[in-house]
C-alpha positions in Angstrom: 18.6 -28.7 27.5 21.7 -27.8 26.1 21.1 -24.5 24.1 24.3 -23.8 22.7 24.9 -27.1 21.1 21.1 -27.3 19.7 21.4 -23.7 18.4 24.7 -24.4 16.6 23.6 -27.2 14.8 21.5 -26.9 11.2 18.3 -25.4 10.6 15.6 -28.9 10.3 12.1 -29.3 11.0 13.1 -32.5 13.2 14.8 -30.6 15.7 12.9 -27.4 15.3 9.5 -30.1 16.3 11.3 -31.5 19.2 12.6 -28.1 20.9 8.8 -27.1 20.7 7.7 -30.2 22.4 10.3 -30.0 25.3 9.5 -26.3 25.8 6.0 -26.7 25.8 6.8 -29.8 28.8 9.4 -27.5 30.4 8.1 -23.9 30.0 10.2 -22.8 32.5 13.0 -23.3 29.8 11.5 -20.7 27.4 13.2 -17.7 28.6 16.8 -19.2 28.7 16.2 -19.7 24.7 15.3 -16.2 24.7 18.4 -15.0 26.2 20.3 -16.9 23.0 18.4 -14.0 20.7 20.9 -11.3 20.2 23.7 -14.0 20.7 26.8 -12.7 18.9 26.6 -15.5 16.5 24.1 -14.5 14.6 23.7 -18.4 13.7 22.4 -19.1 16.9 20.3 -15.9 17.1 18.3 -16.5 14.1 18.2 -20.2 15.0 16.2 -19.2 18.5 14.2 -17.0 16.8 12.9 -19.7 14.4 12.2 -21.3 17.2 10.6 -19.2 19.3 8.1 -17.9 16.3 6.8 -21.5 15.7 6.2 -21.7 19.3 4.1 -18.7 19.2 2.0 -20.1 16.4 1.8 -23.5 18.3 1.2 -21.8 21.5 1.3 -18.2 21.9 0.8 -18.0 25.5 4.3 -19.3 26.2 5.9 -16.6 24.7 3.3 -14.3 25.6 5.1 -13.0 28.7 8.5 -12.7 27.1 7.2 -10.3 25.2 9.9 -7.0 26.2 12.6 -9.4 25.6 11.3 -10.2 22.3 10.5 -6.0 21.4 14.7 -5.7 22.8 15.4 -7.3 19.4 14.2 -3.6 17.8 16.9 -1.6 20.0 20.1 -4.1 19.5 22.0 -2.4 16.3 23.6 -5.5 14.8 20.1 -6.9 13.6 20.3 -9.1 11.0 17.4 -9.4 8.9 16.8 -13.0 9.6 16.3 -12.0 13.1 13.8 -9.2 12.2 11.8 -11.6 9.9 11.6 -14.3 13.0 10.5 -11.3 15.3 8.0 -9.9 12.9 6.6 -13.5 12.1 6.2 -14.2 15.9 4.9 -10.6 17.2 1.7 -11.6 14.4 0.7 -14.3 17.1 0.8 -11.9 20.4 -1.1 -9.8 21.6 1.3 -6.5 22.3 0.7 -4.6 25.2 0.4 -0.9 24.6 4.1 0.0 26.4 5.3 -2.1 23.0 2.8 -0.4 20.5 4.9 2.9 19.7 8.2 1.0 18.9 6.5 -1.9 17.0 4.6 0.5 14.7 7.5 2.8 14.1 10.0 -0.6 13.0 7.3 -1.8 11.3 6.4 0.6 8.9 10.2 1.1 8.8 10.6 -2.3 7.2 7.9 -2.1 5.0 8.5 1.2 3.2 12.3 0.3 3.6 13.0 -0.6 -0.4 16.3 -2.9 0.8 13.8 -5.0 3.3 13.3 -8.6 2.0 9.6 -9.6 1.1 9.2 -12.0 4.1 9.8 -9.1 6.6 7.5 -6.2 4.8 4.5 -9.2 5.0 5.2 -10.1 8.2 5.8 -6.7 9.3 2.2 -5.5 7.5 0.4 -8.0 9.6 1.7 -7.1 12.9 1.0 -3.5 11.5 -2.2 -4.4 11.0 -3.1 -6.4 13.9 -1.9 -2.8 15.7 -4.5 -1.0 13.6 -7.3 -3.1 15.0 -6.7 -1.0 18.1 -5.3 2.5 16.5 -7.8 2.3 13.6 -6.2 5.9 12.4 -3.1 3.9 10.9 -4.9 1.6 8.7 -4.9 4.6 6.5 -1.1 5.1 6.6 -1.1 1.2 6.3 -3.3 1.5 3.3 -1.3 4.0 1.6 1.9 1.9 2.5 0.6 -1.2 1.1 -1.0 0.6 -2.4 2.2 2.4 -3.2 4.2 -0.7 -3.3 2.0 -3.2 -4.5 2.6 -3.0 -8.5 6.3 -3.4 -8.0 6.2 -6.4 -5.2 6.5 -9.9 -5.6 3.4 -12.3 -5.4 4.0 -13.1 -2.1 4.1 -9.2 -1.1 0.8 -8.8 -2.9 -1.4 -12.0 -2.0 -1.0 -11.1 2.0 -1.4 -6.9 0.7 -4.7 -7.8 -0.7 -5.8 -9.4 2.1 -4.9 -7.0 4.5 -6.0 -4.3 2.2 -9.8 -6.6 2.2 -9.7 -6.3 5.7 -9.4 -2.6 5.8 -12.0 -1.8 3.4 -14.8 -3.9 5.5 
């Protein structure tokens, strides 16, 4: 597959479809697209990480051992927030092994109480968060208080997925 030519072009469901389908024939494939992540052009950077989080929804043990390159996204300093949505949308499909938990928690609750951070990240973020919790039960507090403070001021995406994490906590 050529990457760099795919990864330049628009953003369509088409191509996004037929990516999937060749990566999940050719698997071996997966971890040159995740090389294209931190790309300079942050085009072609977001573009893989589309990608590679509708993968992990379709099949999340594909990505599953890419995993650290995926967390490297956290420690590059030119992230663009696309790129942190993507990551955040695909780390809710993996399970993270503990070596990952520390960082993921601390970017995580950095872009949800982060005021400039757009809605898609803060509910993507607050899922990972609490998928996290589910083994570290002493943050759904911190989680809890995160998600209450917010809440009256957030959008109605921010509050439909607050609620239902917020449901989840209270069981």
């Amino acid at each position: 597959m050529v990457w760099n030519e795919i990864l330049q072009g628009n953003y369509s469901k088409q191509t996004k479809d037929f990516v999937i389908e060749y990566l999940i024939s050719n698997p071996h494939e997966i971890k040159n697209l995740f090389n294209y992540l931190t790309h300079k052009n942050q085009h072609i950077g977001n573009y893989a990480g589309w990608i590679i989080s509708y993968l992990a929804e379709y099949n999340n043990k594909l990505i599953q051992p890419h995993i650290s390159i995926l967390v490297k996204v956290f420690d590059t300093k030119d992230n663009n927030p696309a790129l942190i949505r993507n990551t955040f949308r695909t780390l809710q499909f993996l399970n993270i092994p503990k070596q990952h938990d520390g960082l993921i928690l601390s970017k995580g609750f950095e872009s949800l109480n982060n005021s400039n951070s757009a809605v898609a990240i803060k509910v993507f973020a607050m899922t990972v968060i609490y998928n996290l919790s589910l083994k570290y039960p002493e943050i759904q507090s911190e989680l809890k208080l995160s998600l209450e403070n917010q809440f009256e001021q957030q959008s109605a995406g921010f509050k439909s997925r607050a609620l239902k994490i917020l449901k989840k906590i209270k069981k």
